[in-house]
MILOSE-351635 format. One line per field, with one value per residue: residue number from 1; x negated, y negated, z negated of N, C-alpha, C in turn; chain. Coordinates in steps of 0.001 Angstrom, whole numbers. Layout:
! residues N
i <- NUM,...;
n_x <- X,...;
n_y <- Y,...;
n_z <- Z,...;
ca_x <- X,...;
ca_y <- Y,...;
ca_z <- Z,...;
c_x <- X,...;
c_y <- Y,...;
c_z <- Z,...;
ch <- A,...;
//
This chain:
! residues 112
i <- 1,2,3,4,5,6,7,8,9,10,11,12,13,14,15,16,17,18,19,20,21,22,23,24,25,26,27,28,29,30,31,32,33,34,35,36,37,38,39,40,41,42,43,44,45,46,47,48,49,50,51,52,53,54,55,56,57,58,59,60,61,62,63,64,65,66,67,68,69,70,71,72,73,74,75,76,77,78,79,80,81,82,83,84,85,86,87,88,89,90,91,92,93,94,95,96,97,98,99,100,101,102,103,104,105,106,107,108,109,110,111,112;
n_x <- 117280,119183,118017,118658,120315,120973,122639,123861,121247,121206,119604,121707,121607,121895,122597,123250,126229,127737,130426,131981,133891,136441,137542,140777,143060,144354,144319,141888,140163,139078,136643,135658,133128,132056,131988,129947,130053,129016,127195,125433,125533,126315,127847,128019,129988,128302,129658,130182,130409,126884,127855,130385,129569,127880,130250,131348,129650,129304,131916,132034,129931,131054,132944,131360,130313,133113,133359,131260,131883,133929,136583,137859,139298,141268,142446,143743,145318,147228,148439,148579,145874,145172,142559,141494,142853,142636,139574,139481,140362,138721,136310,135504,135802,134139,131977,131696,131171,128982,127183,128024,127152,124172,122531,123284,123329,120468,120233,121731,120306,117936,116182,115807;
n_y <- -41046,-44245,-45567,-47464,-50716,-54380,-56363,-59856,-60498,-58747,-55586,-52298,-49464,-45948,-43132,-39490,-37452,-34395,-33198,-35449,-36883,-39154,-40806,-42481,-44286,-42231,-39784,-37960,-37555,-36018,-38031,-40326,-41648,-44698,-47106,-48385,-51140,-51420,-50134,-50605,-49378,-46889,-44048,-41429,-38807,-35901,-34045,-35489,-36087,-37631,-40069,-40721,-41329,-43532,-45342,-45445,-45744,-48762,-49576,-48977,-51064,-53313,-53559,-53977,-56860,-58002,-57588,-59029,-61795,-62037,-61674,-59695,-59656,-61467,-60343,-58414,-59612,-60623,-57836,-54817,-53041,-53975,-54883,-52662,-51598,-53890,-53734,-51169,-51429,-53206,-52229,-50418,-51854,-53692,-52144,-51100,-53718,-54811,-52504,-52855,-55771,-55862,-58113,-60360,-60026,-59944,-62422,-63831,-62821,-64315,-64361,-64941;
n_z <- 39106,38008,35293,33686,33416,33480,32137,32468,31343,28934,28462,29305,28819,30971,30765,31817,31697,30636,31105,30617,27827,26941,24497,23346,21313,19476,21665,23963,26361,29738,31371,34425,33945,31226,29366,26499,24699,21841,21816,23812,25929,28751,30237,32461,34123,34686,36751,39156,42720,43970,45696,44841,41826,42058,42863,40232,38794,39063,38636,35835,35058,35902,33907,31899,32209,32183,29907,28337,29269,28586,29219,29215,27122,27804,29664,28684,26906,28089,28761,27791,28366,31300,31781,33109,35017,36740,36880,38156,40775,41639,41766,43568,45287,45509,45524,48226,49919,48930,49779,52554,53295,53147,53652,53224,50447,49883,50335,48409,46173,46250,48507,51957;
ca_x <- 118525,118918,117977,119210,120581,120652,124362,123498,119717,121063,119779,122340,121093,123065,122960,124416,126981,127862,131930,132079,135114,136617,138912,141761,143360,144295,144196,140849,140241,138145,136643,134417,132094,132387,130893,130290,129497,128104,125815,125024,125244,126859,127643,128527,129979,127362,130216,130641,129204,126222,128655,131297,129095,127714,130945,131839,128530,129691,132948,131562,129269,132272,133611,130720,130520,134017,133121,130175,132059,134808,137434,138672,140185,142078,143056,144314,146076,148553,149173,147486,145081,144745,141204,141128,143240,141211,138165,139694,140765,137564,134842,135028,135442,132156,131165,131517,130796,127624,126707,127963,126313,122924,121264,124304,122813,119389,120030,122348,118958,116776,116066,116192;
ca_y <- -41705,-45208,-45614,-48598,-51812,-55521,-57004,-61206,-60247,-57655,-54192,-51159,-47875,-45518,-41571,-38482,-36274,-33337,-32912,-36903,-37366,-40092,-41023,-44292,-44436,-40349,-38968,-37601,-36726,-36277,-39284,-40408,-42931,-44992,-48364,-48782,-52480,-50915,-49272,-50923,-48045,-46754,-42858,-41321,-37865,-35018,-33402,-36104,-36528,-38877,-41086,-40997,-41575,-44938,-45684,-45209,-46670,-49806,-49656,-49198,-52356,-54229,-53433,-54885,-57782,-58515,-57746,-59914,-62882,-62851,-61828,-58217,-60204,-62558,-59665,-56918,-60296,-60491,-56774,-53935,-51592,-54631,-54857,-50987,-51734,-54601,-53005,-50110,-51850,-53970,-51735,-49838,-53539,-54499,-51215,-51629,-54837,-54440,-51173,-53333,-56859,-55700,-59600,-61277,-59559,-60464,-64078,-63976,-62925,-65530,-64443,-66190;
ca_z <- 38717,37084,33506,32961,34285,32788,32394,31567,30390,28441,28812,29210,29369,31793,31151,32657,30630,31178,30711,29361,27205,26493,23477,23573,20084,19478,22988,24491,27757,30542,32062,35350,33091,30142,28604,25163,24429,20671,21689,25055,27031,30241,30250,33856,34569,35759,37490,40367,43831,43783,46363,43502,40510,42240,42316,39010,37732,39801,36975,34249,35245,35903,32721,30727,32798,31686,28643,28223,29814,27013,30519,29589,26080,28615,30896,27880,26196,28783,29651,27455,29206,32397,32494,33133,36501,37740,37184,39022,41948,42055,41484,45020,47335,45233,46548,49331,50015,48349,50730,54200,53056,52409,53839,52114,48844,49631,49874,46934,45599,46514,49965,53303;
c_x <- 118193,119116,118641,119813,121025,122288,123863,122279,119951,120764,120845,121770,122128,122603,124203,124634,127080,129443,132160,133732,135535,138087,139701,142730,143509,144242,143128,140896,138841,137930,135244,132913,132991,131470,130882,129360,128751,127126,125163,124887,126653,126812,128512,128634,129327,128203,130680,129640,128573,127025,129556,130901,128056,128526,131829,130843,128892,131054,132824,130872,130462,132766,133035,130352,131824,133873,132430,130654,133407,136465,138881,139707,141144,142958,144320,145405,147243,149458,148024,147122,144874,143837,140687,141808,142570,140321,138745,140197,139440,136334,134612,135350,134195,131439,130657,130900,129267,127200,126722,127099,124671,122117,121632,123836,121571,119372,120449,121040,117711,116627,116441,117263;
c_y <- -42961,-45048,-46697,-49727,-53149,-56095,-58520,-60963,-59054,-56460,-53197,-50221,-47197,-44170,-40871,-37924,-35280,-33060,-33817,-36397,-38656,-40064,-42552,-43693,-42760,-39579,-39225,-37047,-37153,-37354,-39086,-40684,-43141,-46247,-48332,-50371,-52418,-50898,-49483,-49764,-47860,-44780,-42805,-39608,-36965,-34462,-34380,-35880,-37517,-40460,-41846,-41899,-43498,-45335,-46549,-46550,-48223,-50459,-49825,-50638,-53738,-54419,-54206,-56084,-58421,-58694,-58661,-61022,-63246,-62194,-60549,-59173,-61088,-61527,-59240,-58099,-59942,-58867,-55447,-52445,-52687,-54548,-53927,-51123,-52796,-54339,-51948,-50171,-52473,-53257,-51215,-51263,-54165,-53887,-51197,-52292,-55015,-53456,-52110,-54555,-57089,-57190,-60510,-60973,-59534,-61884,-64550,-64072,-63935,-65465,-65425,-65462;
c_z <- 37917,36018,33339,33524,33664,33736,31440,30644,29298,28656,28814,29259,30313,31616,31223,31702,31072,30714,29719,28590,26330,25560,23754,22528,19720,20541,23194,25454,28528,31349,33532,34633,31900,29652,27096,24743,22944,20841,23225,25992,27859,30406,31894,33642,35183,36845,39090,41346,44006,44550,44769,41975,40587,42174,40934,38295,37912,38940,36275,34093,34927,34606,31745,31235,32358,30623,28003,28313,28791,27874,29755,28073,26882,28941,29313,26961,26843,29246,28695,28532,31159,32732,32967,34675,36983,38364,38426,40171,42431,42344,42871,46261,46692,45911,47303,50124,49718,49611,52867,54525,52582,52860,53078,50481,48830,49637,48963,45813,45375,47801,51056,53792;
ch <- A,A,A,A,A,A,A,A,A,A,A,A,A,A,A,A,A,A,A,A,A,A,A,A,A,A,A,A,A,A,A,A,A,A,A,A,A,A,A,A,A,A,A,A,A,A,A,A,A,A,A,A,A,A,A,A,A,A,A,A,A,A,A,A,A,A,A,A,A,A,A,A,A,A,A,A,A,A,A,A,A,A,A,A,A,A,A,A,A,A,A,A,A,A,A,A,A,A,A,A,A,A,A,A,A,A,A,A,A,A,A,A;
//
């Protein structure tokens, strides 16, 4: 499994939970994932199917990517809790996209 993954040269770490929970001001609940821009890290649900949990990880990415870029403060200005539907619309056509474009994402790379 990936340890880690670099959002703008920054490292993240990424471990597995086991029954994550996530809190949003007094309510706690069960979540897929989770970013914490603190503590640079990336937690992911043990309970998913490895399909799912790329997914997810693919979210959470997104998330600190917004984060990093200053975006999710734009999004959550206009509409609180926005950057949480973006992401969640976006993260599976990156997926995707990513999974069908594998030459398109080597030349993105440098590649020919």
């Amino acid at each position: 499994m990936l340890r880690s993954v670099r959002i703008l040269g920054q490292k993240v770490d990424v471990v597995i939970v086991e029954d994550l929970e996530v809190t949003t001001g007094s309510v706690t609940s069960g979540a897929n994932g989770a970013y914490s821009n603190t503590h640079n890290l990336i937690e992911l649900d043990k309970g998913q199917s490895p399909e799912r949990m790329r997914v997810t990880l693919m979210h959470e990415c997104l998330h600190a990517l917004l984060d990093a870029g200053g975006i999710d403060d734009l999004l959550n200005a206009h509409h609180d809790d926005l950057d949480e539907q973006v992401v969640g619309r976006l993260a599976p056509l990156m997926f995707s996209w990513l999974r069908e474009n594998p030459t398109a994402l080597a030349y993105l790379k440098g590649g020919d």
